[in-house]
C-alpha positions, 0 to 999 in steps of 0.5 A: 827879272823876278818880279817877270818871272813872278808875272809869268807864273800868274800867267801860266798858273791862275791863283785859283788853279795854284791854290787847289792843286794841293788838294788834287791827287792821281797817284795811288799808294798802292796798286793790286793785281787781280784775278779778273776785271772788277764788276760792280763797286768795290765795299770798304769797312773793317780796315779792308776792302771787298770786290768782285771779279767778272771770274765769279770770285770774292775777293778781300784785301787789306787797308795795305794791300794785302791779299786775305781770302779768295771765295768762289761763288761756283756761277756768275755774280751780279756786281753787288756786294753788301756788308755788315758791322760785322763783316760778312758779305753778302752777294748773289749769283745771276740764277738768284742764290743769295750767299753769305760770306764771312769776314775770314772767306767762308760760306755760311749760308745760301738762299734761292730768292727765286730771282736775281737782285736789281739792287744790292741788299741794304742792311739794317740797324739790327742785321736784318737783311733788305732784299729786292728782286723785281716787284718784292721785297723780302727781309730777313735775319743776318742768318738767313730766316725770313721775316716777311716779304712784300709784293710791289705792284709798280715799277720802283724808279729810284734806288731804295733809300734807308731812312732816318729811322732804319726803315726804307724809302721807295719811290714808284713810276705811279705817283707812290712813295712807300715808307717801310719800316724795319717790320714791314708796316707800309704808309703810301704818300702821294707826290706832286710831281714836276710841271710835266708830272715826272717822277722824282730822280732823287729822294732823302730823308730827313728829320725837320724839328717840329715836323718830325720825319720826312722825305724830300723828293726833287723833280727834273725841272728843279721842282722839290716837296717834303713829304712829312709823315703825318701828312698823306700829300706833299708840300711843294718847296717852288718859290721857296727853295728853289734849285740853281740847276737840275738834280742828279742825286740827294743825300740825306744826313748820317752820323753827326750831320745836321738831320734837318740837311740834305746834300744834292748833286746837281746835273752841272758837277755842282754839289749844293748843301740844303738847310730844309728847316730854315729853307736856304741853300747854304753853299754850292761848290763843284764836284769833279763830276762833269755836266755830261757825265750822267747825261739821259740818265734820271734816278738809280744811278746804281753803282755809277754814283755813290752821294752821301753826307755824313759828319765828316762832309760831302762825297761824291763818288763816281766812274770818273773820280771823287770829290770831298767837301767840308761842312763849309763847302770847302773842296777838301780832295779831288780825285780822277779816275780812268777806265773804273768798272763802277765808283769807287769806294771810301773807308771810314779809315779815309782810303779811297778803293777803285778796281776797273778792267784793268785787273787792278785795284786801287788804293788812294791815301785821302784823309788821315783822320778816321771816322769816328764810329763807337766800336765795340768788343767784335765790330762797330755799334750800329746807327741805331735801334729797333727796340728788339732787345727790350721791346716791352710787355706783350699784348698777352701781358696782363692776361691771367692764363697766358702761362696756362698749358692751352694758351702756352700751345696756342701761342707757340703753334701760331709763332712757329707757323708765322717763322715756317711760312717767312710771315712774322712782319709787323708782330714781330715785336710782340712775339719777341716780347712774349717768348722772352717774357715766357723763357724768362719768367723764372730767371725774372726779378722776384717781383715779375714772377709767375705763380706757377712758373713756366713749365721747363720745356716751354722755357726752352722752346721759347729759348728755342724760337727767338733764334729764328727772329733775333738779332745782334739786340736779342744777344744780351736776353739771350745771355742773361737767360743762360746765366740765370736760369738754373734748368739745363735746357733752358741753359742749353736752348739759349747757347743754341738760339746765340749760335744760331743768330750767330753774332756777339758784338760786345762778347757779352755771350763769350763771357757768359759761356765763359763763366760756366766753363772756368768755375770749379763746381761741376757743369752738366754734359748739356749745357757744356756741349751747346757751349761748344756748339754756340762758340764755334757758330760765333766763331763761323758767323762773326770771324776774327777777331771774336773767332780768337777767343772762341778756338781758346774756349773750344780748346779748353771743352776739347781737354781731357777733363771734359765730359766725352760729348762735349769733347767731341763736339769741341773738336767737331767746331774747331776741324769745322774753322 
């Protein structure tokens, strides 16, 4: 009787299906009314979750469900949202107001782009924002300076792709590949194309040893090239490597992932796992996704589909579901999904969100091992870096006069109209370098000194100017500045230009204004009330928990005992949050 019973189970219930029905789950841990039906995906990071709802609405909840804020964007959004390390949102209405939104529900700045976004803003390694609206590309600081801006002549047929390197890739419907760097610089690649010509309908990037890095592309037909950047043509993979089914998606390695691997999402549902340096496929395996889920669809897929490879494995995320693989291809998780707005969104805490238009949020318990990211003080360390902090010698460097009084006017007068008119592009890094070589030239080592020094108030204008072009790597020479030069403004300016970039991840600027404050020699009216300035625009900017520590230093420039401007304003910024 039990040896039939066990035959009839087999029958029922294949071995395969019984093995993977552990790895299969529908029932969320939590489900959240909402205000309105969701548009757009849903953004997980910093242990919480951000939506937005077709009322024109941002809304936040925690990892447990919790409702934190409700920002109102007073106008019809597009359902984009992107976020930074730091955890501000950033969204745009349909007339083309860009806005940003803190991680506490706050307004901090708006933007008219002049037009709407077609894709959400990527982010960089530094902060720096990546705009697109139709034809041009605009990058600007986390605080809303503009860097430079790009026209596009030709259409883009794919969803721009950051590179290994935190540049951009993009892909045109006239034969083009553009690689941007952080700083606009452009190189143009020609690709191959399919047998009938078509353009790619999938790009990654990736870095091959020995070659350096590259873009692979793969065509309709199955065909797929690398591009490498010391080539202006690609190298066509046909015969070679060759793909079991058509592509849909390409995912390039991030994190820990093997930098010479892409992933690809292929028409059928199956995921396959690339080795371009040794040219093999290394695995397929099935996805939830099914073959006519994307069907006439080619490139950009948007907020439809979310592929992406990183230490922890391979994800697909689509309308209809998600589904993780290990490094060996094996199925980890599978998720369905019914009546979602856009594809869901996965945490590096291995929580699955999905809102639809149901007015209901989502949330799915798939992973209890948390991505492994370095965190820092007040957020977590980025992929990368642009080399802004410490960008090296200018090109001014070993000119005699550069310091003199006409040289000095010269080179101010030409960074200030490159900032006015959103032009600073690829001299980026040499302005950097020279108004941190001219505001720090007395508090440089002994040995870097300039015989005579810089005048105190051009120290304090170039304090003054990087603000407009720095980023969270500027923080650490703007705070050793405010520690070592002895002069007041310059002291002042540099509290000012902190403020202003408005982060501080490592609390290396809390600190520094921290040390000037506690000592009990006496500190200039100045210097204490652009402390109080630059803390309550941390504390705006970056939020909790940086904004805790900030209100304890702006109670203390509140006191009595502080001088009257410095109170006043104290009291201004901690109203203000």
């Amino acid at each position: 009787m039990r040896f039939f019973a066990f035959c009839l189970l087999l029958c029922l219930f294949p071995p395969a299906l019984i093995a993977q029905a552990d790895d299969y789950t529908d029932h969320p841990f939590w489900r959240q009314a909402l205000g309105g039906a969701v548009i757009g995906r849903p953004v997980a990071q910093q242990e919480s979750v951000v939506l937005i709802t077709d009322g024109g609405n941002l809304g936040s909840y925690s990892r447990q469900g919790r409702a934190l804020w409700n920002y109102y964007a007073r106008g019809r959004l597009l359902p984009f949202v992107s976020r930074s390390r730091e955890g501000t949102s950033y969204i745009c209405r349909t007339n083309g107001i860009l806005i940003a939104v803190n991680r506490s529900g706050r307004e901090l700045w708006q933007q008219n782009l002049g037009a709407p976004l077609i894709y959400p803003v990527m982010i960089g390694w530094d902060g720096r924002l990546f705009i697109f609206t139709e034809g041009k590309i605009t990058c600007m600081t986390a605080a809303g300076f503009v860097l430079w801006s790009r026209t596009l002549e030709n259409r883009t047929v794919l969803t721009p792709v950051m590179d290994i390197r935190g540049g951009l890739i993009l892909v045109q419907e006239d034969g083009e590949v553009l690689s941007i760097d952080p700083f606009g610089g452009t190189v143009s690649y020609r690709y191959v194309g399919g047998i009938s010509g078509s353009v790619p309908v999938a790009a990654a990037s990736l870095d091959i040893e020995g070659r350096g890095p590259s873009i692979l592309l793969l065509h309709g037909d199955r065909h797929m090239e690398l591009v490498y950047e010391n080539s202006a043509y690609g190298e066509t993979l046909r015969g070679i490597l060759d793909l079991p089914a058509a592509p849909l998606a390409a995912a390039g390695p991030r994190g820990g992932a093997e930098r010479d691997q892409a992933a690809v999402l292929l028409r059928d549902g199956r995921v396959a796992l690339l080795s371009l340096g040794s040219r093999e496929i290394l695995w397929t395996a099935q996805s939830h996704v099914s073959a006519g889920e994307f069907s006439g669809r080619a490139g950009g897929m948007g907020e439809e589909l979310d592929f992406f490879y990183d230490e922890r494995g391979v994800y697909v995320l689509s309308r209809s579901g998600a589904t993780a693989f290990d490094f060996e291809g094996r199925r980890l998780w599978i998720v369905r999904l019914r009546g979602a707005a856009a594809a869901p969104s996965f945490g590096d805490d291995g929580i699955l969100y999905s809102g639809g238009s149901d007015w209901i949020l989502y949330a799915y318990r798939l992973e209890e091992q948390v991505m492994a990211r370095q965190r820092l003080l007040y957020g977590e360390a980025a992929e990368g870096t642009y080399g802004m902090g410490d960008p090296g010698p200018s090109s001014w460097a070993n000119f005699h006069f550069r310091f003199s009084e006409t040289e000095l006017e010269l080179r101010f007068s030409e960074i200030r109209r490159a900032i006015s008119a959103g032009a600073v592009g690829s001299l980026e890094t040499e302005y950097a370098a020279w108004l941190m070589e001219t505001a720090g030239s007395l508090s440089a080592p002994p040995r870097n000194l300039v015989r005579p020094p810089v005048h105190t108030q051009h120290r304090m204008e170039a304090a003054r100017l990087l603000a407009y072009i720095g980023s969270r790597e500027t923080i650490p020479f703007l705070a050793n500045l405010f520690r070592r030069d002895p002069e007041p403004i310059v002291k002042a300016a540099a509290a000012e230009a902190i403020g202003r970039i408005g982060v501080d991840p490592e609390g290396l600027a809390l600190r520094a204004f921290e040390s000037a404050v506690f000592p009990f020699t006496q500190v200039d009216e100045t210097v204490l009330t652009a402390i109080a300035a630059a803390v309550g625009a941390l504390c705006r900017f970056s939020g909790p928990p940086l904004s805790h520590a900030g209100i304890r230093l702006l109670t203390i420039l509140s006191a009595d005992n502080k001088p009257p401007r410095t109170r006043r304003q104290a009291q201004i910024e901690i109203r203000s949050l």
